[in-house]
N, C-alpha and C positions, 0 to 999 in steps of 0.2 A: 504494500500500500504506500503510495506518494505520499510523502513529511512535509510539514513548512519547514520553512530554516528555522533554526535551534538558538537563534539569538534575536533580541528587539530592542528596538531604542528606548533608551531612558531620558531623562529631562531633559541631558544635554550633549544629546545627541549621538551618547557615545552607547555599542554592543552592552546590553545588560539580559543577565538571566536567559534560563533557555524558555523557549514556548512548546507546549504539548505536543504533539504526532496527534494527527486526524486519528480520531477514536475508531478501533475497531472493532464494528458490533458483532458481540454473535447471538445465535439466537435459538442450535440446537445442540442439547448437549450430547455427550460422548460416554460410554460405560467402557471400560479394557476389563476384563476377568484377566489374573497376573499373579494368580495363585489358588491350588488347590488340594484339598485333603487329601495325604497318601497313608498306607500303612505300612509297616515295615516288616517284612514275611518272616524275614530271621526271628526277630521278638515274638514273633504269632503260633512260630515253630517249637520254640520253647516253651512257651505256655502251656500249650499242648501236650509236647512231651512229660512236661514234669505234671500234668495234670489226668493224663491218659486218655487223652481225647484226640478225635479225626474231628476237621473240619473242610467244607467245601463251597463255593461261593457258584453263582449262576452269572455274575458279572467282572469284568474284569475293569471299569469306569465308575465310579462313584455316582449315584443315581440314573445312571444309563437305564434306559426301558428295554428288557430282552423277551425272557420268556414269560410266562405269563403267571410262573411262581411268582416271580418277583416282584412285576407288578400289582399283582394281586393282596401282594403281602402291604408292598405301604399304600397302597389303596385303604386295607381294609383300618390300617394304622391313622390316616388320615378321617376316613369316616368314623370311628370310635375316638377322635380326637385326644387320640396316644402321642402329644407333639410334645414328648419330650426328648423321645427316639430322633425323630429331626433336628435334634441340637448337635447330635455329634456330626452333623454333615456341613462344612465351614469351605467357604472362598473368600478371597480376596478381591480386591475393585481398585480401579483408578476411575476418577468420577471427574472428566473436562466439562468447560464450557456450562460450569454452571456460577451464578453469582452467590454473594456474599450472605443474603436474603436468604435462599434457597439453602445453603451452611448451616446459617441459624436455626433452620428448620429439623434439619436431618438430623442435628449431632444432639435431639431431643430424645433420639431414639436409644436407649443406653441397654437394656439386656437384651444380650446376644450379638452385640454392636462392638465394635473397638475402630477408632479414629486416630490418622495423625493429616492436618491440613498445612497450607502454603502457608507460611509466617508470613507477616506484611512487615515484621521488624528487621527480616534478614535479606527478604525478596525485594529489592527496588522495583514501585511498581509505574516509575517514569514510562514503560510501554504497557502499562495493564492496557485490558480487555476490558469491555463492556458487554452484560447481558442486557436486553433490550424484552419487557416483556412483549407477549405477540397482541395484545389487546395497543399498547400503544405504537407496536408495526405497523399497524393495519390502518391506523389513522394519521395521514400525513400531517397532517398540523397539530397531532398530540406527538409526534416522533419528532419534528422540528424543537418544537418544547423541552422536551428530553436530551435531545441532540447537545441545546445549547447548556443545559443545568451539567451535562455529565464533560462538557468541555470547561466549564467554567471553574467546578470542580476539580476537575484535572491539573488543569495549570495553577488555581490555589495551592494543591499540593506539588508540585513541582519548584511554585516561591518557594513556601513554606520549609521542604528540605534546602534549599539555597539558601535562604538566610538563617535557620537554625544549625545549619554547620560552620557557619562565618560567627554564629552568635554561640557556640560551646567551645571556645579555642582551650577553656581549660580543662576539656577531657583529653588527651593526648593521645589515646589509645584511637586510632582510624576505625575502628571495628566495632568497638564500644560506643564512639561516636556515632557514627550511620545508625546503631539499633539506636538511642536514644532521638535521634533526628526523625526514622522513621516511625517510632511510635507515636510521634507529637504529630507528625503530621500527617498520618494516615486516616487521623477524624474529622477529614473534610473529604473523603474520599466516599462515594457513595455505595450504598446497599445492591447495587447494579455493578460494583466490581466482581468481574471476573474471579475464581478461586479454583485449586484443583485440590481435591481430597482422597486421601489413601483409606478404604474401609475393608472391614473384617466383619464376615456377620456368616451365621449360623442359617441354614436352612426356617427354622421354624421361625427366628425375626424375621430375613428378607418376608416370607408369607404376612406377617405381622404389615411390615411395612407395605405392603400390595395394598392388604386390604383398606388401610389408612388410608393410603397417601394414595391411592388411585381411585378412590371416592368422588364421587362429582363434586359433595363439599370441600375438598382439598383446594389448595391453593395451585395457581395454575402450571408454575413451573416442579415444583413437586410432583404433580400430578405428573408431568411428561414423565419425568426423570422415572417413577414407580411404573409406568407402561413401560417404558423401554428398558427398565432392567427386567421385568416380566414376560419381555418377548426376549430377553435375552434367556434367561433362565429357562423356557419354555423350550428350549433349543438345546443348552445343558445340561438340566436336567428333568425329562420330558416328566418320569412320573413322579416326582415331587411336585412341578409346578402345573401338570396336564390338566387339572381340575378347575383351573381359570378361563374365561374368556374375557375380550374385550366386548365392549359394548359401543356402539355409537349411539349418541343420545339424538332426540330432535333437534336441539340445537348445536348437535353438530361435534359436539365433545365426547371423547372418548374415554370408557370406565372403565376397572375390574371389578367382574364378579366372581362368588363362586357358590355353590351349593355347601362347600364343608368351610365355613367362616368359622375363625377364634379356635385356630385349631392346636 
């Protein structure tokens, strides 16, 4: 994306301060799965052994849908809402392109959940991102509106780091300084900033989280994010997540339901 130049005139007429980079919106997020439960055959072997026991498995993938034991089996697990069994079943997530807003939201969600997100006191967010919700995409004169509050914003916090580094000469340490520069000035940065978030959740939360946050009352980027990790998971693991559909409503919005809720 084309930048202005990175400097502007001050009173007297000399280069001062940088100016922000044209914002870049986005406006659909990103789920990476980037880790998953393994077990480890040597320990499983021993168990065994010193226990006097055979054991035998119908799948070799972690909720994979094969035969129709198996299915069968956490089917019937989910409809007698035995979802404690679904906690031993854990991924991992990289969660892009979602804002700051949408953070505050998710990391609400604490059993069966484990977090670590972008710091603003380490990460310069001189080129952050902007989420733009789709309610004011869709209206060219509410998105002009926003255009200008999230550039204005922008370059507030771009002074704001300039002179709070010029104004702490007596922290000496460069690294120590930046995190204290950017904590100050990161509270003019808006709700609409960009974040990426590393998460850890258990089979029986993510279902938790579906049912939530893919609600028609959910909030609306929430809501995507809980669809499209649900058509993800739908994909990864069919019969854990198979009992879901999406819905489209009359007005146009899309839901999760399911017959085995609160499971």
């Amino acid at each position: 994306m084309e930048q202005v130049t990175t400097k502007r005139a001050s009173k007297n007429g000399q280069p001062e301060g940088r100016i922000a980079p044209e914002p870049k919106i986005i406006r659909e997020p990103e789920i990476y799965i980037v880790g998953r439960q393994t077990m480890d055959p040597g320990a499983v072997d021993r168990f065994l052994d010193d226990q006097g026991l055979t054991w035998e498995t119908d799948t070799e993938v972690g909720g994979e849908q094969l035969r129709k034991t198996n299915r069968e089996y956490i089917q019937n697990l989910v409809s007698m809402k035995h979802g404690s069994v679904l906690e031993h079943a854990t991924w991992d997530f990289i969660i892009t392109g979602v804002s700051r807003s949408f953070s505050h939201e998710l990391v609400r969600h604490r059993a069966g959940w484990g977090y670590s997100q972008l710091s603003q006191r380490y990460v310069d967010e001189a080129t952050a991102n902007f989420v733009e919700p789709e309610v004011i995409a869709r209206d060219e004169r509410m998105h002009a509106l926003w255009l200008k509050a999230v550039r204005a914003a922008h370059q507030a916090y771009l002074d704001l780091v300039e002179g709070l580094m010029e104004a702490m000469p007596n922290i000496e340490n460069k690294t120590e300084r930046r995190k204290r520069v950017r904590e100050a000035a990161r509270s003019v940065l808006p709700n609409a900033t960009e974040t990426m978030i590393f998460c850890s959740a258990n089979a029986r939360a993510l279902r938790h989280f579906i049912e939530l946050r893919g609600a028609e009352g959910a909030e609306a980027e929430i809501r995507r994010v809980a669809l499209k990790l649900l058509r993800l998971m739908q994909q990864e693991a069919p019969t854990l997540f198979g009992d879901y559909e999406i819905v489209r409503l009359e007005n146009g919005a899309e839901v999760a339901r399911t017959a085995w809720a609160k499971v």
